[in-house]
C-alpha positions in Angstrom: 0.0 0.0 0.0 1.2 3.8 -0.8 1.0 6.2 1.5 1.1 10.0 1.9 0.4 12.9 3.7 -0.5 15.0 0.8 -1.0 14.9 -2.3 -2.1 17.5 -4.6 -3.3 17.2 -7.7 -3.0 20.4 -10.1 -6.4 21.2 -11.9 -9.7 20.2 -11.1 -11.1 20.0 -14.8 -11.0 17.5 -17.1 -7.5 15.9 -16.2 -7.6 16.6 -12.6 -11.1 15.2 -12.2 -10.3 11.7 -13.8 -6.7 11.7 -11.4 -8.8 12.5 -8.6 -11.1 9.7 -9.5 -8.7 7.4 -10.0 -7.1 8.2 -6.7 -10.3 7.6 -5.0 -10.5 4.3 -6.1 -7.2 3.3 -5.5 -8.1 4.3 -2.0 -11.6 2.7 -1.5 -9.5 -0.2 -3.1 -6.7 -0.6 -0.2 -4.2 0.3 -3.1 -3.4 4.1 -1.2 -3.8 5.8 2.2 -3.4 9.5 2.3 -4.2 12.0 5.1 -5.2 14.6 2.2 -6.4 14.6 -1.3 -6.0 19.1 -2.1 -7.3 19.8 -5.6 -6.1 23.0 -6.6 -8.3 25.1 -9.4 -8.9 28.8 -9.6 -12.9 27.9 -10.9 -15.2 26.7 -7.8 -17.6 25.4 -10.1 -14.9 22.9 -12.0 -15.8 19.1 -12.7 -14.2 18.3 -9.1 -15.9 20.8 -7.2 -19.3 19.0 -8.9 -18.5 15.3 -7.9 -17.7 16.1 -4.2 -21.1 17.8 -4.3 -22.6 14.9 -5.5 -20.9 12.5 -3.1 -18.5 10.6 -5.7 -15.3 10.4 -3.5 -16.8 8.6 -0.4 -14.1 7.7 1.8 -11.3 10.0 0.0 -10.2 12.6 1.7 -10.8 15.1 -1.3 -10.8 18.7 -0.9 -10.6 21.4 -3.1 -8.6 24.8 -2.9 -9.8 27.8 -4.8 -6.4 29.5 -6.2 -4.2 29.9 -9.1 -1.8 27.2 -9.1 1.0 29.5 -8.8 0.1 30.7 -5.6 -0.6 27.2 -4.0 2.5 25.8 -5.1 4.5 28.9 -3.4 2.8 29.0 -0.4 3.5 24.5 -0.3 6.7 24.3 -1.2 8.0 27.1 0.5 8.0 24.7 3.9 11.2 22.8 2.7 11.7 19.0 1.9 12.0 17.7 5.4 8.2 19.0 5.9 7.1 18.3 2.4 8.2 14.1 3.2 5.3 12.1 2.3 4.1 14.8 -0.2 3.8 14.2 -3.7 2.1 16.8 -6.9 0.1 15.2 -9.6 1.0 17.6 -12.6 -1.7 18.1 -15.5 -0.6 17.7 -19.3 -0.8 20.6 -20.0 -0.2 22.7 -17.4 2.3 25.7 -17.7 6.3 24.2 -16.7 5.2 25.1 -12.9 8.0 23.5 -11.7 10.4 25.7 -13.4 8.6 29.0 -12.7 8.6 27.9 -8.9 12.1 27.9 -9.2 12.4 31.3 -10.7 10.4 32.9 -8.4 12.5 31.6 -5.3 15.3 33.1 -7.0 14.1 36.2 -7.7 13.1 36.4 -3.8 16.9 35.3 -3.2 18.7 37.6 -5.2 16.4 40.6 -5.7 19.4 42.3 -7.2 20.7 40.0 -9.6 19.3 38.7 -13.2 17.0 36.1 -13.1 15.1 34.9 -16.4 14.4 31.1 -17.8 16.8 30.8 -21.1 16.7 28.8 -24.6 18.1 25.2 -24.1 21.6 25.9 -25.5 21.7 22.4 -27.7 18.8 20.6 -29.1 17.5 18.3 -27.5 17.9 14.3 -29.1 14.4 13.3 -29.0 12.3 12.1 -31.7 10.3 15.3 -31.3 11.2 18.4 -29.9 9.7 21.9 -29.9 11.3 25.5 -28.8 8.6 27.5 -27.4 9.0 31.8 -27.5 8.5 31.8 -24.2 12.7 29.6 -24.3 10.8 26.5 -22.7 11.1 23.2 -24.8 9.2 20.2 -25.1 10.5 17.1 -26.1 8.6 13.6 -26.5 10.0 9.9 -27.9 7.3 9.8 -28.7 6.0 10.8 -33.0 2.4 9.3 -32.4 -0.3 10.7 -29.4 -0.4 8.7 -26.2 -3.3 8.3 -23.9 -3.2 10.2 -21.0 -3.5 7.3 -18.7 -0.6 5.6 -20.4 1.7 4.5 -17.5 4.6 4.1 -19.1 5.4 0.3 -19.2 8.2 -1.5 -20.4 6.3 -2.9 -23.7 5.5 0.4 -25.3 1.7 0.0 -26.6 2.1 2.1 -29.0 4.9 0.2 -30.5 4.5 -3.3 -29.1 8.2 -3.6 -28.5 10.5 -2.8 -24.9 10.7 0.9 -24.2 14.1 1.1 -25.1 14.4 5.1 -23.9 13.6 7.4 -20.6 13.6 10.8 -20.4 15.5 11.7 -17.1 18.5 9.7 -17.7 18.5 11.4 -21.1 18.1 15.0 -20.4 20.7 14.2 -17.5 23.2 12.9 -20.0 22.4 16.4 -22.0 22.8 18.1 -18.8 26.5 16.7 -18.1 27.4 17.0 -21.9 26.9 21.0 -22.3 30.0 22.7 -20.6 27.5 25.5 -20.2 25.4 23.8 -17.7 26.1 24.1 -14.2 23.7 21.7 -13.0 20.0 19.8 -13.4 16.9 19.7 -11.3 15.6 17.2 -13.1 11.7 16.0 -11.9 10.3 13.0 -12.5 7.0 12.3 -12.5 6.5 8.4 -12.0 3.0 6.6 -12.2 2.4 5.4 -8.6 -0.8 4.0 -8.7 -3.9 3.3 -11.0 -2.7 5.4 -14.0 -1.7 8.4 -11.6 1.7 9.9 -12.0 3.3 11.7 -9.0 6.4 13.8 -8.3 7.2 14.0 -4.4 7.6 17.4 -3.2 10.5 17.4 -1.2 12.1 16.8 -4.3 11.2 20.0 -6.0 12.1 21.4 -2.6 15.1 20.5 -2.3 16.2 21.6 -6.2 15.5 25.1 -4.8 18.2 24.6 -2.2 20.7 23.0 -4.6 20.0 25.8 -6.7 21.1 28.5 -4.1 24.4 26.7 -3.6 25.0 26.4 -7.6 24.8 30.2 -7.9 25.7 31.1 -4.4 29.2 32.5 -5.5 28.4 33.4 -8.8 26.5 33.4 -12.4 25.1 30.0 -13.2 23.1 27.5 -15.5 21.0 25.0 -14.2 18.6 22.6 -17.1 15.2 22.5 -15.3 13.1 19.3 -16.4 9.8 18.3 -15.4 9.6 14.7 -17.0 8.2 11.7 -17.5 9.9 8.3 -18.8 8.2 9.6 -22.7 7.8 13.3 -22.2 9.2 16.5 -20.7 9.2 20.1 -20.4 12.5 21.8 -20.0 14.4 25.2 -19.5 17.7 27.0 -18.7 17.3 28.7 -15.0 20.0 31.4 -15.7 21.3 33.3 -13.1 23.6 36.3 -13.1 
């Protein structure tokens, strides 16, 4: 059986709704044991906000928090990985690289005086697919086809029928240690825990902040943010000067 203290699951539309389900039945099912289930969605009329109305997480202790995810995630993971054991975020799809800008904004509270933006990756990624956005995140996939969302990831791709060959965080790792501009990676993996949900602990993303204020303690540096899964990822260049 898993178990947490909290987890939070980002959204509470149309992919946060069927994670929340999903976690609800692992639960019910003896599969999960959590002291909190926080559903975090700036509408209080979205699809979760409806099914605990109408009952549909009995015996899941689902709640939901009215706010922009931005705001949630600052005041969370502000508390530090030893109080964020036992935590773990259930990211959306296609939810902005929260992750990163987390990271940025500790930064910019760090060093008030010193420049702190999210740059272009400085090589191309070697994925399959691969996209530069304007806004110098990137996304990268192995994968050329479109993948159910509650794909978990398992060694026989079904997609291709044959052994998943490839995963994301050793390879944007390797891309990490290759580019002698690079000072470092926080590198995030989200890993499917339990019926189709994918997780990243939070005392991870934590504790990236604090490696981050020792790689740029003393001086300018690089770090490759990732937020990944074994097939997909979005990345960017924390710079600071």
């Amino acid at each position: 059986m898993l178990r947490f203290e909290r987890i939070v699951v980002i959204g509470g539309g149309c992919y946060g709704s069927w994670y929340t389900q999903q976690l609800t039945r692992a639960i019910q099912r003896g599969a999960l044991t959590a002291a909190e289930i926080v559903v975090v969605d700036r509408d209080p009329a979205c699809r979760v906000a409806m099914s605990l109305a109408d009952g549909a997480h009995a015996g899941a202790p689902v709640r939901l928090v009215v706010q922009e995810w931005a705001a949630y995630l600052s005041e969370w993971l502000a508390a530090g990985p030893e109080a964020l054991a036992g935590h773990a975020m259930v990211p959306s799809p296609l939810m902005p690289h929260l992750c990163l800008d987390w990271l940025v904004e500790r930064a910019r509270g760090r060093w008030p005086t010193r420049h702190v933006r999210v740059e272009p990756m400085p090589v191309t990624p070697p994925t399959p697919w691969e996209r530069a956005a304007p806004d110098a995140r990137h996304y990268v996939s192995f994968a050329t086809w479109t993948c159910p969302v509650n794909c978990i990831e398992p060694a026989k791709c079904p997609a291709t029928r044959e052994a998943r060959d490839w995963s994301m965080p050793i390879t944007i790792r390797k891309v990490a240690h290759d580019e002698p501009s690079l000072g470092g990676a926080a590198i995030f993996h989200c890993e499917h825990r339990t019926y189709g949900v994918g997780m990243i602990d939070a005392d991870a993303i934590a504790g990236a902040d604090r490696q981050v204020s020792a790689w740029a303690a003393h001086g300018p540096s690089r770090v490759l943010v990732g937020t990944v899964s074994h097939c997909h990822g979005a990345l960017g260049v924390l710079a600071i000067d």
